[in-house]
C-alpha positions in Angstrom: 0.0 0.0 0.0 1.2 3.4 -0.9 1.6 6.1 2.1 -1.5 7.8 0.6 -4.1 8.0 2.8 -7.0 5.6 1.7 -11.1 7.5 2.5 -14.0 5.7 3.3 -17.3 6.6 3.4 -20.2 4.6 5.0 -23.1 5.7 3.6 -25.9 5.2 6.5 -25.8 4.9 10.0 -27.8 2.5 12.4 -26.4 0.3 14.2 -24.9 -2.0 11.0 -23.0 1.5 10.0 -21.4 1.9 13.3 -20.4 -1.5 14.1 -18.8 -0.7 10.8 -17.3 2.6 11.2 -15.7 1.3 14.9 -14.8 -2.2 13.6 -12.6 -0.2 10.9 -11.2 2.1 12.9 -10.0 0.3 15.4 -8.2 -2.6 13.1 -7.1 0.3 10.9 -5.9 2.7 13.4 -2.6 4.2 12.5 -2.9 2.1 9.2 -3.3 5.4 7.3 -7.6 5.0 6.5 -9.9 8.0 6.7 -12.9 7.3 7.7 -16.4 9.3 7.2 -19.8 7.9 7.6 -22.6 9.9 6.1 -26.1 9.9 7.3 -29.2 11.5 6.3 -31.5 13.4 8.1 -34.4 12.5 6.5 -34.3 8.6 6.5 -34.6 7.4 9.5 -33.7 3.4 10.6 -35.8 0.7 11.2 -34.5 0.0 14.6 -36.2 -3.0 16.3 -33.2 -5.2 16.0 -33.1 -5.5 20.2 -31.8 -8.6 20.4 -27.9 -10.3 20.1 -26.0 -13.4 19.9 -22.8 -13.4 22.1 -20.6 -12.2 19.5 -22.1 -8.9 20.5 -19.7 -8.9 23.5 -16.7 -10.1 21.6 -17.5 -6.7 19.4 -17.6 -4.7 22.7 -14.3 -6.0 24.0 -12.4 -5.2 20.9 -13.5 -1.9 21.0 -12.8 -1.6 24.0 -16.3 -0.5 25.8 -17.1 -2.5 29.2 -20.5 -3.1 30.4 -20.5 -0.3 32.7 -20.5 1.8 29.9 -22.6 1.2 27.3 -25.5 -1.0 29.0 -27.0 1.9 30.8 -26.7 3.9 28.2 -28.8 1.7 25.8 -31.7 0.4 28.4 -29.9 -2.8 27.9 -30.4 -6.0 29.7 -29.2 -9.8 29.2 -29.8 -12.5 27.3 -28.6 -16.4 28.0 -31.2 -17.9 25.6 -34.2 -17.7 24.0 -37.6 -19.5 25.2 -39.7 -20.7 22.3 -44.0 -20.7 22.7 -46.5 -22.9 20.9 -44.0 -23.8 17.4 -45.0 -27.5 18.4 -48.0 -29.3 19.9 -46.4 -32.4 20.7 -46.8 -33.4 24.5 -44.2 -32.3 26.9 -42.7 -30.3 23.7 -44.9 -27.0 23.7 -41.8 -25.2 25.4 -37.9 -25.0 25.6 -35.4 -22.4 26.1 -32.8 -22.5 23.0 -29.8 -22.0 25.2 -26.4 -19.7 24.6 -24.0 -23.0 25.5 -21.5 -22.2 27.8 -18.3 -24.1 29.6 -20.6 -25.3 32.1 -22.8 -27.0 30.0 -19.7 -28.8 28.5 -20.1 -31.3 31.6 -24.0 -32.3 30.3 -23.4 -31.7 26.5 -22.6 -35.7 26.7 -26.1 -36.9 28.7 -28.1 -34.5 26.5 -26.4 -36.2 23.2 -26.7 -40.2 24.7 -30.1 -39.5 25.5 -31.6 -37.5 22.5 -29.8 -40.3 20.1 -31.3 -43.3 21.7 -34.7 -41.5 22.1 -34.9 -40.4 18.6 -33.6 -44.7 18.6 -37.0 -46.0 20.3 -35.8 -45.4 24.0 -37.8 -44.1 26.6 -35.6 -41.4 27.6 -35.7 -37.7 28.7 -34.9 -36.2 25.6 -36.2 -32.2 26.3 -33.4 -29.8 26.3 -34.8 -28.0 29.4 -33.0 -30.8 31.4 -29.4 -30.1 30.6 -28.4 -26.6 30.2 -27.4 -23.9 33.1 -29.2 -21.3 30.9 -32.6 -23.0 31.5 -31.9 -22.2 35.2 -30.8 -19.0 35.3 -34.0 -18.0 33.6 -36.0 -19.5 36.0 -34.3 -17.6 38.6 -33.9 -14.8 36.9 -30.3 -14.4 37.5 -27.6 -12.6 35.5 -24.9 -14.3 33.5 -22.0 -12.6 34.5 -20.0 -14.7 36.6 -17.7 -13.7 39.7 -14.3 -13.8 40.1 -14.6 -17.2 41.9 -16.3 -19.7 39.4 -13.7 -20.1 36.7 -15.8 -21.1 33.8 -17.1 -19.0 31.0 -20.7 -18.1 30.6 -22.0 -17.1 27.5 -24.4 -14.7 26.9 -25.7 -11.8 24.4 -27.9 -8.6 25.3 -30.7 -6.9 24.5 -30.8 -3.1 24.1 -32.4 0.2 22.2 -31.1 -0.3 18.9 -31.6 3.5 18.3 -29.7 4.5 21.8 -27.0 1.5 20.7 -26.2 3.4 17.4 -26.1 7.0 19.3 -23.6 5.7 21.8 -21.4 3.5 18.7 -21.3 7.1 16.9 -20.0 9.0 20.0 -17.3 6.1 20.7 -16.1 5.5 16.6 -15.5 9.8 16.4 -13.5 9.2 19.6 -11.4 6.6 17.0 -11.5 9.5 14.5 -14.5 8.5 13.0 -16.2 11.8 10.6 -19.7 12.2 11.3 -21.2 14.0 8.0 -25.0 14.5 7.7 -25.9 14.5 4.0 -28.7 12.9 2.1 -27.1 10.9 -1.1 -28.9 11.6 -4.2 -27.4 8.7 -5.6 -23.8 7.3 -7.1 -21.7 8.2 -10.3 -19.7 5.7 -11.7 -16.3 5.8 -13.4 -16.0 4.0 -17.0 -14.9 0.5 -15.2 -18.2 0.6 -13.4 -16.6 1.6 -10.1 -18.1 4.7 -7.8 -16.4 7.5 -8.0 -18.0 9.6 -6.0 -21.5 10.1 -4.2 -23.7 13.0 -5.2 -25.9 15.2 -2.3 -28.7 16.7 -3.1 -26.8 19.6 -2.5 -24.9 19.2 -5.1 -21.8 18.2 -3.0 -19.3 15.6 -4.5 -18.2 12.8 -2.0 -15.3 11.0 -3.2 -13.5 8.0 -1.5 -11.3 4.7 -2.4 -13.9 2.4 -0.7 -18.0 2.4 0.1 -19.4 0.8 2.6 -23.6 0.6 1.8 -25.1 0.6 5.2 -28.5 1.8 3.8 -30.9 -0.8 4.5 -33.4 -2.8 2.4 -32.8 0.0 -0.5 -29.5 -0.7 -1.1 -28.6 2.1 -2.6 -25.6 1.7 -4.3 -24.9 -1.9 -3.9 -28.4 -2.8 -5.5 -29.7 0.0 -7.0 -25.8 1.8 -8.2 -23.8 -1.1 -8.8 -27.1 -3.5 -9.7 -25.8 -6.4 -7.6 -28.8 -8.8 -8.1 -31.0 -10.1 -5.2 -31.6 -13.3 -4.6 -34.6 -14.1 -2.3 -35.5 -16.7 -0.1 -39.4 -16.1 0.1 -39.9 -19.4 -1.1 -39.0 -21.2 1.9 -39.4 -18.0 4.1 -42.7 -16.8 4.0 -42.8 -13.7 6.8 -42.5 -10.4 4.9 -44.1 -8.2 7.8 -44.3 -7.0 11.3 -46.1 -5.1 13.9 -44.3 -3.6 16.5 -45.5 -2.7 20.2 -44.0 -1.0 23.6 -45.3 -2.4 26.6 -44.7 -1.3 29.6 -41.6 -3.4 31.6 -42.3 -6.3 34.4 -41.1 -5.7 38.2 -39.1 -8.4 37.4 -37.8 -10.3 34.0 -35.7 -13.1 33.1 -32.6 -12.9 30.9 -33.9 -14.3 27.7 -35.9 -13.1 24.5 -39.7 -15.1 23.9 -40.6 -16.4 20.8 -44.4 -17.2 20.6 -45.9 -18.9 17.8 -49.1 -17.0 16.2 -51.3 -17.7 13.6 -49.6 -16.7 10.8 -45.9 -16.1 12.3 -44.7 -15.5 15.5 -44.1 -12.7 18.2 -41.2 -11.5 20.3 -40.7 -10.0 23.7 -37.7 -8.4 24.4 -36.7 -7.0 28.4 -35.4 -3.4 28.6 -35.2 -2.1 31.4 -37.3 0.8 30.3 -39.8 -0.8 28.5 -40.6 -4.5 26.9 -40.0 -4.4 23.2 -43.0 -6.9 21.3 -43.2 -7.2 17.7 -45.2 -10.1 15.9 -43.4 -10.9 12.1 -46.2 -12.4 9.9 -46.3 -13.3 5.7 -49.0 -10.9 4.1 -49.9 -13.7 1.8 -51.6 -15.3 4.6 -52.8 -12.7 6.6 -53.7 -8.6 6.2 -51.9 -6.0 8.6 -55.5 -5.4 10.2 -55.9 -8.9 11.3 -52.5 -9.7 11.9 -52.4 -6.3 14.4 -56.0 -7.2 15.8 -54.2 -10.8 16.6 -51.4 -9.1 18.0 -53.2 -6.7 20.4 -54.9 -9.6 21.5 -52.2 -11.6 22.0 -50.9 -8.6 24.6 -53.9 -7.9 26.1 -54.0 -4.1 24.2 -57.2 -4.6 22.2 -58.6 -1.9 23.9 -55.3 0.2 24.4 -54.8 3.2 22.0 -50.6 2.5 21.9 -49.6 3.4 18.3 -48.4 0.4 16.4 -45.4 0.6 13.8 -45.8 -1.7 10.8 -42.6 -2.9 8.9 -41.9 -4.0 5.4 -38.8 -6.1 4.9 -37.6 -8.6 2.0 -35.6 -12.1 3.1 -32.6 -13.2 0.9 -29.2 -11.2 0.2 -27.2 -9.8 -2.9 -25.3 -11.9 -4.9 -22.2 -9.6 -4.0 -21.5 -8.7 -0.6 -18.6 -7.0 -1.5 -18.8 -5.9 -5.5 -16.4 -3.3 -7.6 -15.0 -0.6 -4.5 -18.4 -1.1 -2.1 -18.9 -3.4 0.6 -22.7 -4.0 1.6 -23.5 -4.5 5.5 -26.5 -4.6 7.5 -29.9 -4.8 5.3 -28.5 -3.6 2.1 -26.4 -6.7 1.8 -29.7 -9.0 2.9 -32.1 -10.4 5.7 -32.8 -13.6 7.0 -36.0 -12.6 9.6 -35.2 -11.6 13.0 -36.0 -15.3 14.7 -32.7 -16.1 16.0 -31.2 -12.3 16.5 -28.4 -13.1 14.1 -28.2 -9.8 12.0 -25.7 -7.9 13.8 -23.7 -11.0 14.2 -23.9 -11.2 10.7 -22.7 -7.5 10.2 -19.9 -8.6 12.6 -19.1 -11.2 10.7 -18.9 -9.4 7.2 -16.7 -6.5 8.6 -14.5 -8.2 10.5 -13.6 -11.2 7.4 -13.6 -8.2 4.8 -10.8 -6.5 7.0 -9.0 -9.6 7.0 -9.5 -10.2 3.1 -8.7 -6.5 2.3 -5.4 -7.0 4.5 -4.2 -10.1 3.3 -4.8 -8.4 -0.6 -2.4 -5.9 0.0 -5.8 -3.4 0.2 -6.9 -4.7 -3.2 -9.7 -6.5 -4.1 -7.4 -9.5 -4.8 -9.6 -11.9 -2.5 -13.1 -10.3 -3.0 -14.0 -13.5 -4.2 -13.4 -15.5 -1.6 -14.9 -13.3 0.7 -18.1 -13.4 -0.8 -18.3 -17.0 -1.0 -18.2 -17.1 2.6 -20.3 -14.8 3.1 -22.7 -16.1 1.0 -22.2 -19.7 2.6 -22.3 -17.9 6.1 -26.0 -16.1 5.1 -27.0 -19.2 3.4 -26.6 -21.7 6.9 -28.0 -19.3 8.6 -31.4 -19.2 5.9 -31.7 -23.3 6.4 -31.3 -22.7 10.4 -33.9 -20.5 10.5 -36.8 -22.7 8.0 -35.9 -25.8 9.8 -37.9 -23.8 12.6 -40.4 -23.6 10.4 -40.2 -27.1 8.7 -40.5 -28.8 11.9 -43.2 -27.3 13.5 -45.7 -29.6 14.1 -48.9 -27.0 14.0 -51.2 -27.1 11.4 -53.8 -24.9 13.0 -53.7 -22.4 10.0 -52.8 -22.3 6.2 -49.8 -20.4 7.3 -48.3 -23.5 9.5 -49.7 -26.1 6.7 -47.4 -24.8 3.9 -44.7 -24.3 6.4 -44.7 -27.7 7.6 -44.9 -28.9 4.1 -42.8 -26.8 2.0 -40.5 -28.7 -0.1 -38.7 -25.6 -1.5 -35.7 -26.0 1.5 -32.0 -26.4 0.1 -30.4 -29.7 -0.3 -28.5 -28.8 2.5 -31.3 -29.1 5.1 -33.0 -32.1 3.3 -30.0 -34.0 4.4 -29.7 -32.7 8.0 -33.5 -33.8 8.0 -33.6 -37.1 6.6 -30.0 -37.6 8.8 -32.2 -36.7 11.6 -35.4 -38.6 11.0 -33.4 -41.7 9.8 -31.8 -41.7 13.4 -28.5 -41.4 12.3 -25.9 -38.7 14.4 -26.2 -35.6 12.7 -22.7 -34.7 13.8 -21.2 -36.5 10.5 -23.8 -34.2 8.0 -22.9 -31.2 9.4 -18.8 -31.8 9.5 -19.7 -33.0 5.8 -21.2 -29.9 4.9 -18.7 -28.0 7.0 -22.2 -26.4 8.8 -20.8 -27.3 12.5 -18.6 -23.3 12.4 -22.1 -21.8 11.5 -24.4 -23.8 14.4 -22.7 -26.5 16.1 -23.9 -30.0 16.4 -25.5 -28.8 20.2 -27.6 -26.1 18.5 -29.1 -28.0 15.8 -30.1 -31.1 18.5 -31.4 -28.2 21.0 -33.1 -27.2 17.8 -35.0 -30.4 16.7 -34.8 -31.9 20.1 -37.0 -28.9 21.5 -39.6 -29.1 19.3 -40.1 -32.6 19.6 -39.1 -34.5 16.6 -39.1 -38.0 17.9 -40.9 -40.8 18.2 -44.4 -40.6 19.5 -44.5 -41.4 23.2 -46.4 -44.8 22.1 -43.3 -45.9 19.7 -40.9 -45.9 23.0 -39.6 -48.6 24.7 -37.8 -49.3 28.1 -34.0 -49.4 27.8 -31.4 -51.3 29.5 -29.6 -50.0 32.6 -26.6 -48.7 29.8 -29.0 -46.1 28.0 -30.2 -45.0 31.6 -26.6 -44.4 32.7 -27.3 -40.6 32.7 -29.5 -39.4 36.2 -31.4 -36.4 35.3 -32.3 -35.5 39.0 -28.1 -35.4 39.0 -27.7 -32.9 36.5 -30.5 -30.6 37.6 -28.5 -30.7 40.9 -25.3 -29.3 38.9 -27.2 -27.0 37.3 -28.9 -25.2 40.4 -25.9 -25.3 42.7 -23.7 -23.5 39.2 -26.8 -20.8 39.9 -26.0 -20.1 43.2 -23.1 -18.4 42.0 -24.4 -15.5 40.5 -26.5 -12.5 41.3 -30.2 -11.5 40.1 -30.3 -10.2 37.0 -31.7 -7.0 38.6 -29.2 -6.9 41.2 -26.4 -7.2 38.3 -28.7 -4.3 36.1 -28.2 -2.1 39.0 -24.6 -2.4 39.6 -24.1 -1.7 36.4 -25.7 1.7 36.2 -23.7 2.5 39.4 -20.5 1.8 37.5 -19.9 -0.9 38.9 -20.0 -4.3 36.9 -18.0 -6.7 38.8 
């Protein structure tokens, strides 16, 4: 690289543009990258992404923000799991807690395997997830994941949090990295004669020229989709939700540290803890329901029919661009694509695309020498985390409404989840299909068996037989017993909340 300096402009902000602008400057500081992120006043973001994976604090750390800072500032609270309503009607199945899987867990990873494979075998076994994870138990004790000095294992965890305060507090910390802040609205993008940008065009008439774009403009996309014509390829064929309805509640005395996905008729509905409010939103497919209905279903479901609370209603498209990273732009956030907000996997996903571009620009000598590669794993990375997310979907085992019948039908799912299926239903250990397909870095082997295991794919209860004292080798009173006395070493999620906005996270 030349000692010239190299610009950047992000067009948009959000939370996807400042993950961006901070991830950049702070692998880039000193590396001779100027840095500007433009924003417009007149488009505002979508903002109900309040949920994470725990990636999220990985991102924190490298950015060097603690707890103590940033949680109060963004009404944020924590999240070891999420507890999934109604997807299945099977008996003892209506309910589990999809768990963030931690050291801890490590120690009952091996009963919740033996048993799930010999149940799924014919064996009367306990086979529900609920049994064998500490995250289970801290949300039914409401306690906070963040473990003291004393118990030497890791705990994973994510957060939930004001995506609009989050992306206000990321802007304030990236121009402390040198980060511009310019508010402009982009009229649209002029290209040189190899098809490149060469600059951005205000509706002021102002010229903004840089060596790299970063699109961070949501579903419009407007320079890697609608500039640079990167195709779009959907995935409304196997995902059918194209809509939401969004509430604030008011906040419990009390609430656990996990997100609540509840089955509807014709989707399903989140509740999310802040500590200021609970963020609800119900994400429905219009071709099986109007936004009337499907917001008449929702009040109902939250006990607001008769409340006047104002109601947001979202639009949003499922799939991504062929490109990720095409000519001198780089798409992140929506702009680049959107697999539905079931599993809070966006910002990861944002995360993930910054942090691999960086590595890829890097290793090019800041050329576009493995743009290539990059998107291919991108791609592959968006695409594991599509099947993930129908297999929630495929499995359900509700046919109460059209919307669940075509679900649980659909045949238009990739070759890559037809396997994991028939793997599954066939009885075989899915562990060898998803080293095969190299799936086990996107969801390991524990996720997808907490996944199918929840929702109660096995053998009716009338197909299961006694097994010998070897498949009963694992006592699930005994690992209940690990489980609460690993609680007793941490504090109420409350108690934790309020040290926190003290200062004071340890």
């Amino acid at each position: 690289m030349s000692n010239q300096r190299k610009k950047i402009i992000i067009l948009g902000g959000g939370t996807a543009g400042w993950i961006t602008a901070n991830l950049m400057a702070t692998h880039w500081q000193n590396k001779g990258f100027d840095i500007t992120l433009v924003e417009s006043p007149d488009i505002g973001i979508i903002g109900v992404g309040e949920g994470s994976t725990p990636p999220l604090k990985g991102f924190m750390e490298t950015i060097g923000v603690s707890e103590s800072e940033w949680m109060p500032a963004c009404n944020a609270t924590y999240k070891v799991g999420i507890t999934f309503r109604d997807w299945s009607v099977k008996p003892g199945f209506t309910e589990y807690v999809h768990p963030f899987v931690g050291q801890p867990d490590q120690f009952t990873i091996p009963a919740f395997f033996h048993n799930s494979y010999l149940r799924r075998k014919g064996v009367d076994l306990e086979g529900h997830p609920d049994h064998f994870f500490l995250a289970t138990e801290m949300i039914r004790q409401k306690l906070s994941p963040v473990a003291p000095e004393n118990f030497p294992f890791e705990i994973a965890y994510g957060y939930h949090f004001d995506s609009g305060l989050l992306g206000q507090f990321l802007r304030r910390v990236a121009e402390k990295k040198g980060v511009r802040y310019k508010v402009a609205t982009v009229a649209g993008a002029m290209l040189d004669a190899q098809g490149n940008i060469d600059h951005l065009k205000t509706t002021d008439g102002e010229a903004l020229k840089a060596d790299l774009y970063v699109d961070s403009s949501g579903f419009r996309g407007n320079l890697i989709q609608q500039s640079l014509k990167v195709p779009f390829i959907s995935s409304a064929e196997s995902l059918f939700n194209d809509s939401a309805v969004v509430f604030a509640t008011d906040q419990e005395r009390e609430y656990a540290p996990h997100t609540i996905s509840t089955a509807m008729k014709y989707g399903w509905a989140w509740q999310i803890p802040l500590t200021n409010r609970n963020g609800n939103g119900y994400v429905y497919s219009s071709r099986f329901v109007d936004d009337d209905k499907a917001e008449t279903e929702f009040r109902a479901h939250l006990g607001l029919l008769d409340s006047d609370v104002e109601a947001r209603r979202l639009k949003f498209k499922v799939g991504r661009v062929a490109q990720h990273w095409a000519k001198n732009c780089l798409a992140v956030g929506l702009s680049q694509g959107f697999i539905e907000p079931l599993e809070a996997t966006a910002l990861d996903m944002v995360q993930e695309t910054v942090v691999r571009f960086i590595e890829a620009y890097n290793n090019g000598d800041h050329t576009d020498k493995y743009r290539d590669d990059f998107n291919n794993r991108i791609s592959a990375r968006f695409d594991a985390v599509r099947d993930y997310i129908v297999c929630h979907y495929r499995i359900s085992s509700r046919a109460d409404t059209d919307y669940w019948i075509a679900n649980g039908t659909n045949e238009k799912i990739s070759p890559s989840l037809r396997s994991i299926l028939m793997s599954w239903m066939a009885g075989k250990n899915i562990t060898d299909e998803l080293l095969d397909q190299k799936l086990d870095v996107y969801f390991p082997n524990v996720s997808w068996n907490c996944l199918l295991t929840g929702k109660g794919v096995y053998p009716s209860q009338e197909q299961l037989r006694s097994g010998n004292e070897l498949a009963h080798k694992y006592k699930i009173e005994e690992i209940k017993d690990f489980n609460r006395r690993c609680a007793l070493n941490f504090k109420s999620h409350l108690q934790q909340l309020h040290l926190l906005s003290l200062g004071d996270g340890g």
